[in-house]
FILO-566889 format. One record per residue (C-alpha): residue in one letter; y, z, x. Coordinates in nm, 2 decimals. Example, Ala and Ser with C-alpha at 12.3 -4.5 7.8 and 13.67 -1.06 7.14 Angstrom:
FILO-566889
> a, -0.45, 0.78, 1.23
> s, -0.11, 0.71, 1.37
***
This chain:
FILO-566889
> x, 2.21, -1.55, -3.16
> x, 2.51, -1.36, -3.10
> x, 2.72, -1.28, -3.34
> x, 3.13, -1.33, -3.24
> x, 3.26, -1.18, -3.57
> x, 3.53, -1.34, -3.76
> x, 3.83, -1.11, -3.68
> x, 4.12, -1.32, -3.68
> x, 4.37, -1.08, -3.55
> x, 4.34, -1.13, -3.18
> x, 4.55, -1.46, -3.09
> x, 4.62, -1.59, -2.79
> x, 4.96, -1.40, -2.59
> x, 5.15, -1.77, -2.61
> x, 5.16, -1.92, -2.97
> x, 4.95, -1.81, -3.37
> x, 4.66, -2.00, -3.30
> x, 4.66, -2.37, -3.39
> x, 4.44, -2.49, -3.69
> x, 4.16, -2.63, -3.51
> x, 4.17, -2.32, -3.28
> x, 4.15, -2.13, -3.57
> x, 3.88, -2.35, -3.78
> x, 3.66, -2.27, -3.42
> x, 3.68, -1.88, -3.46
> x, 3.59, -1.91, -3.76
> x, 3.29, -2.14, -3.79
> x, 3.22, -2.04, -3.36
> x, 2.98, -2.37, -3.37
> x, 2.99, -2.38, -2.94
> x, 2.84, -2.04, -2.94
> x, 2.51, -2.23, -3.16
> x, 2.51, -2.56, -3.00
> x, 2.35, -2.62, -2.70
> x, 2.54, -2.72, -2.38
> x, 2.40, -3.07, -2.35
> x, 2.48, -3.14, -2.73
> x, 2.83, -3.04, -2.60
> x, 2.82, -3.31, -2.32
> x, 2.89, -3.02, -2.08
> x, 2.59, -3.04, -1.84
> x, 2.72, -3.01, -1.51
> x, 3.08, -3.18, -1.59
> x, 3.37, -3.21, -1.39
> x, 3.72, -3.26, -1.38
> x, 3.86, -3.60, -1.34
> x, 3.99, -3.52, -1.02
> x, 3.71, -3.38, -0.90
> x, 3.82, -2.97, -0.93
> x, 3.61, -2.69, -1.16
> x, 3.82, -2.59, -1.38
> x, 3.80, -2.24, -1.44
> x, 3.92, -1.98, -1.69
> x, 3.91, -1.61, -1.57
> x, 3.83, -1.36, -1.83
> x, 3.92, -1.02, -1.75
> x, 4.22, -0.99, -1.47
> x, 4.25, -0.64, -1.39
> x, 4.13, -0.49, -1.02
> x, 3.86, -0.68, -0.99
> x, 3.94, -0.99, -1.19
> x, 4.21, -1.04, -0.97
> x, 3.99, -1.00, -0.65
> x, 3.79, -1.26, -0.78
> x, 4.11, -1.50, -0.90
> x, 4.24, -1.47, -0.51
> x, 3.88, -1.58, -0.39
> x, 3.76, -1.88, -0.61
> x, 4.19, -1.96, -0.55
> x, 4.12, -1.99, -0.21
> x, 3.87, -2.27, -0.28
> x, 4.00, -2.60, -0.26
> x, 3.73, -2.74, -0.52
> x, 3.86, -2.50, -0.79
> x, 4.18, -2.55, -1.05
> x, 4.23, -2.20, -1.23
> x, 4.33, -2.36, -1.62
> x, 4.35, -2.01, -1.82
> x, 4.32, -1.61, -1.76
> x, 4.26, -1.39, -2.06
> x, 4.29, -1.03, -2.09
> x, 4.35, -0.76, -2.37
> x, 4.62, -0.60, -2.15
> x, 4.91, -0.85, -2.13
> x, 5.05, -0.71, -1.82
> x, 4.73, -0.76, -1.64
> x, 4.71, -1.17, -1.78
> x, 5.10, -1.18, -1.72
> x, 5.03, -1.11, -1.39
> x, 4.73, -1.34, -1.29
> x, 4.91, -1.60, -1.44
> x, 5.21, -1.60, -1.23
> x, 4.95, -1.57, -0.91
> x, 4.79, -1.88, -1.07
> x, 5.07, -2.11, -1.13
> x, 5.00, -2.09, -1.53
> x, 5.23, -2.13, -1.78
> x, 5.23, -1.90, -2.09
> x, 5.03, -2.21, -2.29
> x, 4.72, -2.11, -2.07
> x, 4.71, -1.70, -2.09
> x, 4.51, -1.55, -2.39
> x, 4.41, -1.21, -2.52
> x, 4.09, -1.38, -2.72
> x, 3.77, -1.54, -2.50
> x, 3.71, -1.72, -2.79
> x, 4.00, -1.94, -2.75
> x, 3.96, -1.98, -2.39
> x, 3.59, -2.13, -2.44
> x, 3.72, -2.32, -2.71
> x, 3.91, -2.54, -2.45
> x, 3.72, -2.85, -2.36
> x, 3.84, -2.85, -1.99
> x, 3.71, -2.52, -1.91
> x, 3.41, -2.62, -1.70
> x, 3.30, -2.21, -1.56
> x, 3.42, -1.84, -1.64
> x, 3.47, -1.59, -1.40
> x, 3.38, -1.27, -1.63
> x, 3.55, -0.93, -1.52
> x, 3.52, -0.77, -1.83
> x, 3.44, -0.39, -1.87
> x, 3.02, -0.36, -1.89
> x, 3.05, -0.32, -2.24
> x, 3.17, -0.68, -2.26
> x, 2.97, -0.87, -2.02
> x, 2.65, -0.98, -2.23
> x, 2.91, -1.10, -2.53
> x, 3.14, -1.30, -2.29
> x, 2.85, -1.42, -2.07
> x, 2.63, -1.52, -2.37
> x, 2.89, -1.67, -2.54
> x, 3.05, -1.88, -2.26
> x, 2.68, -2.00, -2.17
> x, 2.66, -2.12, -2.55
> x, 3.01, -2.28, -2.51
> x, 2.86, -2.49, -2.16
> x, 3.02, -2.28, -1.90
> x, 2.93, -2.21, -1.60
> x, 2.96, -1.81, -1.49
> x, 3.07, -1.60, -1.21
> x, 2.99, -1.24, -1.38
> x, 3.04, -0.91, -1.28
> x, 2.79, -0.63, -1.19
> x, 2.59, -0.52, -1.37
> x, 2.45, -0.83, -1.54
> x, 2.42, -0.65, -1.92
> x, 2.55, -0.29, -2.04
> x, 2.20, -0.29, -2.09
> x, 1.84, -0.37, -2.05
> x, 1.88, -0.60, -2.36
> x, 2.16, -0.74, -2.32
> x, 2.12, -0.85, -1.97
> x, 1.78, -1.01, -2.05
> x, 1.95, -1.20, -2.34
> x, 2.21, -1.35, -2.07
> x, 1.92, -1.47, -1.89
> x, 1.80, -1.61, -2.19
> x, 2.12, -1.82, -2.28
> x, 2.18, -1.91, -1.96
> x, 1.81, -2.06, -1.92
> x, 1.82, -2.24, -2.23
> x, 2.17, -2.36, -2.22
> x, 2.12, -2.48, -1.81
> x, 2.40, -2.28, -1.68
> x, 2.46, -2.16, -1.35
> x, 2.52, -1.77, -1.31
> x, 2.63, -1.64, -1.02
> x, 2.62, -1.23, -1.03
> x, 2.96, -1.01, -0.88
> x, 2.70, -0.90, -0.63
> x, 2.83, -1.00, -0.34
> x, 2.61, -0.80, -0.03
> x, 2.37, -1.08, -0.10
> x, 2.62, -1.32, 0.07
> x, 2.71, -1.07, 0.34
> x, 2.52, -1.17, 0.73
> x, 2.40, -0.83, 0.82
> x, 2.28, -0.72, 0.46
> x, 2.05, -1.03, 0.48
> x, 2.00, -0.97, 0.86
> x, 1.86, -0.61, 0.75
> x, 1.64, -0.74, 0.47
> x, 1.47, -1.02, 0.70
> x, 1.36, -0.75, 0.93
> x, 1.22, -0.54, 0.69
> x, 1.10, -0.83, 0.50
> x, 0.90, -0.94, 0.82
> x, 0.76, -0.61, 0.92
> x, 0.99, -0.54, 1.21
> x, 1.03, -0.19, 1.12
> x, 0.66, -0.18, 0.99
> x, 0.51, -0.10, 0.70
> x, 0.80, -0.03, 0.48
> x, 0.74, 0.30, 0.31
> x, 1.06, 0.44, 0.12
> x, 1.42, 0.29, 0.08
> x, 1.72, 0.56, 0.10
> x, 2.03, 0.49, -0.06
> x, 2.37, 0.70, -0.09
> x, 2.64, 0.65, -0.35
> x, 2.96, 0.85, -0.40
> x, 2.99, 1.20, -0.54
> x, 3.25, 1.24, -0.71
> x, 3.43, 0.99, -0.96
> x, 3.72, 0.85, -0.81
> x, 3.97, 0.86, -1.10
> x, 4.28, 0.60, -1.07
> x, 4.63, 0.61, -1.22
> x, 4.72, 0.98, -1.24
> x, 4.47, 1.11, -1.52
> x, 4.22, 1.36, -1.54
> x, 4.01, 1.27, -1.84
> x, 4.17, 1.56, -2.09
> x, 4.48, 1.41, -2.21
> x, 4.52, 1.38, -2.58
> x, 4.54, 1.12, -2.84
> x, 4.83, 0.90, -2.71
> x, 5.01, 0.58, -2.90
> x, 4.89, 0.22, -2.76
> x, 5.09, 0.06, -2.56
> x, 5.26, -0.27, -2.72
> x, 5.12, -0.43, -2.44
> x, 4.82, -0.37, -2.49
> x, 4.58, -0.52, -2.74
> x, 4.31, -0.18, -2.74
> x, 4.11, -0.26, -3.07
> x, 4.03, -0.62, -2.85
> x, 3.94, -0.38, -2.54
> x, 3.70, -0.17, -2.78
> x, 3.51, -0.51, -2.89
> x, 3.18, -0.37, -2.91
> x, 3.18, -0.02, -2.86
> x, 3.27, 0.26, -3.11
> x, 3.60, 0.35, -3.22
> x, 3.77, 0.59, -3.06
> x, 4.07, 0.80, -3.01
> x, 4.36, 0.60, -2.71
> x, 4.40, 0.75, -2.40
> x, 4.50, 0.52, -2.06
> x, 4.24, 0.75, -1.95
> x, 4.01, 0.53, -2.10
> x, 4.05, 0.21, -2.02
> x, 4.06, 0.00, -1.76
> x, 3.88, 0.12, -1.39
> x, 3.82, 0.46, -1.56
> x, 3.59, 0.34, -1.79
> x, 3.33, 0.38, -1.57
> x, 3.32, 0.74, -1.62
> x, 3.26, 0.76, -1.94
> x, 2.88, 0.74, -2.07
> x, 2.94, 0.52, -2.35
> x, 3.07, 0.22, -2.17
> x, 2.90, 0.29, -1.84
> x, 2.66, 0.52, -1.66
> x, 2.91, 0.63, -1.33
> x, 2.78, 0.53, -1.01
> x, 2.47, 0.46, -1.11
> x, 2.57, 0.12, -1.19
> x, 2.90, 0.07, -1.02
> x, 2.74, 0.07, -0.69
> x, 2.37, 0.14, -0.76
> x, 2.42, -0.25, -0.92
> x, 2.52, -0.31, -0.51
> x, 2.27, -0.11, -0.29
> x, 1.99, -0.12, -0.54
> x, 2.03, -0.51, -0.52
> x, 1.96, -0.49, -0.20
> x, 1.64, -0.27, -0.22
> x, 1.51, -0.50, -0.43
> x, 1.55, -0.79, -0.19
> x, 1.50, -0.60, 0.16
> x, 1.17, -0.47, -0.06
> x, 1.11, -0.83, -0.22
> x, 1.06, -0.70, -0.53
> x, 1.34, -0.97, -0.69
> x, 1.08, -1.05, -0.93
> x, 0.99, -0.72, -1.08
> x, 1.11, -0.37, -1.12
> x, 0.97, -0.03, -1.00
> x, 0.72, 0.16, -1.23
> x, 0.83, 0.46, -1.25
> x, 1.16, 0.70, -1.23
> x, 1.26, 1.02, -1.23
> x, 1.64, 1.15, -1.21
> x, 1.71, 1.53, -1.15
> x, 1.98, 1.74, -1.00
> x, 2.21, 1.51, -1.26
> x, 2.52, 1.72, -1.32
> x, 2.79, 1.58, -1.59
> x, 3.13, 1.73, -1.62
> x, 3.20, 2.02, -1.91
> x, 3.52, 1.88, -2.04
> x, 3.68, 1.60, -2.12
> x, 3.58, 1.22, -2.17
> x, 3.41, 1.15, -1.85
> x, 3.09, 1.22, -1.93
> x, 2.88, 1.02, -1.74
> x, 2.65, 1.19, -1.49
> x, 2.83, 1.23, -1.16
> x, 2.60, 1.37, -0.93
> x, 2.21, 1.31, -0.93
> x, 1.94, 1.25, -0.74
> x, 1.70, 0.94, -0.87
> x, 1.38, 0.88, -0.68
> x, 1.22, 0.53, -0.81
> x, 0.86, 0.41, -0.71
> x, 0.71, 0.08, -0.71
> x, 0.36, -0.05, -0.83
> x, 0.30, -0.10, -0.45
> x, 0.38, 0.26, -0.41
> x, 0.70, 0.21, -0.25
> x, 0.95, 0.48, -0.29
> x, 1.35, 0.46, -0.33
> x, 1.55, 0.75, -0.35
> x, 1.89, 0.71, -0.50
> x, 2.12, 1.04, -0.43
> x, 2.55, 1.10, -0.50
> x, 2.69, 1.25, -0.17
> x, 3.03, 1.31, -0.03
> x, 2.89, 1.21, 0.34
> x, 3.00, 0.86, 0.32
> x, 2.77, 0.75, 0.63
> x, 2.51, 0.77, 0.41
> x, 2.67, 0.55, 0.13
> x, 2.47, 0.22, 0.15
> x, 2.10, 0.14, 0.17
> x, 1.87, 0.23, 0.43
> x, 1.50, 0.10, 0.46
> x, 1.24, 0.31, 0.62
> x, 0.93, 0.22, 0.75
> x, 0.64, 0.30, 0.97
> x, 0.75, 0.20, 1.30
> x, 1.17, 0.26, 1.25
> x, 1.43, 0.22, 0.98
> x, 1.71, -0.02, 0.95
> x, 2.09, 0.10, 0.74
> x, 2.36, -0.19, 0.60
> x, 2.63, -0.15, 0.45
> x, 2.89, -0.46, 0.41
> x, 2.95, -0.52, 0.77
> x, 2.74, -0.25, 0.88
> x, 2.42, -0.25, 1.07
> x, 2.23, -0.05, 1.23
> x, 1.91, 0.06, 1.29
> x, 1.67, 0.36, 1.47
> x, 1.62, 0.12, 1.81
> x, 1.84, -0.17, 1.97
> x, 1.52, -0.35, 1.93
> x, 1.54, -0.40, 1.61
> x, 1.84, -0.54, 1.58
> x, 1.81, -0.76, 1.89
> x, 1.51, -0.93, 1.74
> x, 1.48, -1.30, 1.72
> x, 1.34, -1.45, 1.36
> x, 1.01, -1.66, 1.44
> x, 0.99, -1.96, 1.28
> x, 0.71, -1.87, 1.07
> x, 0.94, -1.54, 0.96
> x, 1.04, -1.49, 0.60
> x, 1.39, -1.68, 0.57
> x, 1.62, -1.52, 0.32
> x, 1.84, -1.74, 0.08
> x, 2.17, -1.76, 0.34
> x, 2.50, -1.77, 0.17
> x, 2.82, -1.72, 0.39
> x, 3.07, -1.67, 0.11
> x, 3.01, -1.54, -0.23
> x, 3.25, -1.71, -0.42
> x, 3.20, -2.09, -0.23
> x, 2.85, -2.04, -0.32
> x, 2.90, -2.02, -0.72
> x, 3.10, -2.32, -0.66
> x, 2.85, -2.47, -0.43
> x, 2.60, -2.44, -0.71
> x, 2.78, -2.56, -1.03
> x, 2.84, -2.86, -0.80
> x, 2.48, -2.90, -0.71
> x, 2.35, -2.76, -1.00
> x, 2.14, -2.57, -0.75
> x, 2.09, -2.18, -0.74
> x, 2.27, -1.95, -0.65
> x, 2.26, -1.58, -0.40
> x, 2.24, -1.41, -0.74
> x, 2.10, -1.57, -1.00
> x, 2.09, -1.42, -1.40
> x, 1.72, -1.30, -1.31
> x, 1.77, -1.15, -1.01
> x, 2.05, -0.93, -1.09
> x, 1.85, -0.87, -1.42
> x, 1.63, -0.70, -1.22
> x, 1.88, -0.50, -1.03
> x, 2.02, -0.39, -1.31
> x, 1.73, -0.30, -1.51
> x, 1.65, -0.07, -1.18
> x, 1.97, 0.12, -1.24
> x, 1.92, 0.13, -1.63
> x, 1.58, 0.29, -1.59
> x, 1.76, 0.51, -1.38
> x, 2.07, 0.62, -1.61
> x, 1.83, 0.68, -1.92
> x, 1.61, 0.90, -1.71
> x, 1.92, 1.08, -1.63
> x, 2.02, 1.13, -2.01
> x, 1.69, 1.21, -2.11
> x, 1.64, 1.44, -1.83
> x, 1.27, 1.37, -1.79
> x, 1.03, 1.11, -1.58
> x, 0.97, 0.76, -1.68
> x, 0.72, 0.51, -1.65
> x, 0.82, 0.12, -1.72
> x, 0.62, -0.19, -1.74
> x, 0.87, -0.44, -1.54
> x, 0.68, -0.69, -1.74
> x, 0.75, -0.63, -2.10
> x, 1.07, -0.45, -1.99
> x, 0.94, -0.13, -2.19
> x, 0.86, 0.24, -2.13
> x, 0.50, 0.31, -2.16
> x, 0.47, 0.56, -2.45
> x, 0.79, 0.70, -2.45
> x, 0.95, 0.53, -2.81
> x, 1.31, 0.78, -2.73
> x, 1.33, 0.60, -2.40
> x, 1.28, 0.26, -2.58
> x, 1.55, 0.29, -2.82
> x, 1.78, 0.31, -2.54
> x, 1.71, -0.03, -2.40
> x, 2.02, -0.16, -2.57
> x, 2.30, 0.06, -2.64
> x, 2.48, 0.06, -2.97
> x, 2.72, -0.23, -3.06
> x, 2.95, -0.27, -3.33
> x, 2.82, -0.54, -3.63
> x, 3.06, -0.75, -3.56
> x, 2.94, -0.82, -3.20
> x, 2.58, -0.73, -3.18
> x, 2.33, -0.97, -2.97
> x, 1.97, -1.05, -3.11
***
């Protein structure tokens, strides 16, 4: 059960908390009940909308409030977010009055017409919110990468399976024409026997807002509720450096680009390769190079090579040649590259070909976004479910600790363990404060 802590200080941005609002935070009964008992199983809106609370409205919380706005099934009830400029914001593009913008996620799952969350949290907050709000009988939309961890992702797979949500994973290539295009060839041996999967992520951090990493201790903005931002992770000094995008840089919170777009291109190894159910075997990450100063210390270049139990080899490598960022499968008779919009491939022949009707179809969603929605109305599945992306991120995991260890790995993708290597296996969740740990 997770434990949500009994910190009364963050209150919503609008009004002190009302009494039963409070009497919630304290005794957190949604979080232990399951969603049936709440009567939440697949509920609607009177008029028919999903009503939908967004949780975390920065960059990419915002991207995702313009999207599932654009969706004429959806009514956006409530955005939350530490940083009251960023809920100020998202409010006024949502039509909300002050009444529906919080600082707490508690409160926002303590509303009864909340029906899903879109999560945009920093990693270090997605397993709390997601487990929670699955507890609570939402429905999710959560950013990449499922967990902060190997742990924590597998105990969002967990709540969501018990509590019959539907999840629906930020990544989006698996809703994109050509990605899936790319996978059914490979997937159907149009390139051959597919023998090693080449994928190319950034170089170099790409550092927002005018910082470098190396400023000092500065004072917390007023707008800005930091202690809430922390949640789980240590206590540390405030810098803007810190927070927000720039959090991916920094090792505690996040591993670099091994998942902020490993989540992406590894995803779609996995399903070009389909290996959705499983994980490779073994890892090794050299060449990782980490800056000397400052707080972003997460490894910025490397080179990763992966193998699976079918001997099946991926190669992960940071490069500043971005024609190579993206995923590109390999095999014995040609190789085939996507990228978003991109395809292409070593002969016109491959591309050109026509899917047989006894061809592997791949699960075909056409927008990301209408397909979450698609499935909380249907109760169906969706592009990427809790266990698939599980998967993809466990792949990048595997990959970050072999990066801080600095040795090989082996893993049983069964037991979601290192074989012999106890170190290793004390990294499979990373630390949380005792106020918010999962078990």
């Amino acid at each position: 059960m997770i434990n949500i802590g009994n910190d009364l200080r963050f209150f919503p941005m609008h009004t002190p908390a009302s009494p039963n609002r409070r009497q919630f935070l304290r005794t957190a009964v949604p979080f232990i009940v399951s969603a049936a008992t709440l009567g939440r199983a697949g509920a609607v809106s009177p008029n028919g909308k999903i009503r939908i609370a967004c949780i975390g409205v920065g960059g990419q919380g915002t991207s995702n409030l313009r999207a599932l706005m654009g969706d004429e099934r959806v009514q956006i009830v409530a955005v939350c977010d530490a940083d009251a400029q960023h809920a100020e914001a998202a409010a006024k593009l949502a039509g909300l009055s002050k009444g529906d913008v919080y600082r707490d996620f508690r409160e926002v799952l303590a509303r009864s017409d909340v029906d899903a969350v879109m999560n945009a949290t920093p990693d270090h907050w997605h397993s709390n919110v997601a487990i929670a709000a699955a507890k609570a009988g939402k429905d999710l939309y959560s950013e990449k990468p499922l967990g902060a961890s190997i742990v924590e992702g597998r105990a969002i797979c967990r709540a969501v399976e018990e509590n019959k949500r539907v999840l629906q994973c930020g990544t989006w290539r698996r809703s994109g024409m050509k990605v899936r295009m790319a996978c059914e060839r490979v997937r159907n041996g149009y390139i051959g026997e597919l023998k090693e999967i080449e994928i190319g992520v950034p170089g170099k951090f790409a550092i927002r807002g005018g910082v470098t990493g190396l400023e000092a201790t500065q004072p917390v903005p007023a707008h800005f509720d930091y202690a809430m931002w922390l949640g789980p992770a240590a206590e540390k000094p405030y810098t803007a450096a810190r927070c927000h995008f720039n959090f991916r840089w920094i090792e505690e919170y996040a591993p670099g680009y091994i998942t902020d777009w490993g989540a992406h291109f590894l995803d779609v190894a996995q399903w070009g390769a389909g290996m959705d159910e499983t994980t490779p075997t073994e890892v090794s990450a050299t060449e990782v190079k980490r800056r000397d100063t400052g707080i972003y210390d997460a490894a910025e270049s490397f080179r990763i090579e992966y193998r699976y139990a079918n001997g099946v080899r991926v190669v992960m490598l940071s490069t500043d040649d971005k024609t190579k960022w993206g995923t590109k499968f390999i095999g014995s008779e040609g190789w085939i590259y996507t990228e978003a919009e991109v395809l292409k491939a070593s002969s016109d022949d491959i591309l050109r070909v026509k899917l047989k009707d006894s061809d592997v179809k791949l699960y075909e969603s056409k927008h990301h976004h209408r397909n979450f929605i698609d499935a909380v109305l249907s109760r169906g599945r969706t592009a990427a479910t809790a266990e698939i992306a599980q998967r993809a991120a466990t792949t990048c995991h595997i990959g970050a600790i072999s990066a801080v260890l600095n040795r090989p790995l082996k893993f049983d993708p069964k037991a979601e363990r290192f074989e012999g290597d106890e170190q290793a296996n004390q990294m499979l969740l990373r630390p949380m404060r005792e106020a918010w740990k999962i078990a």
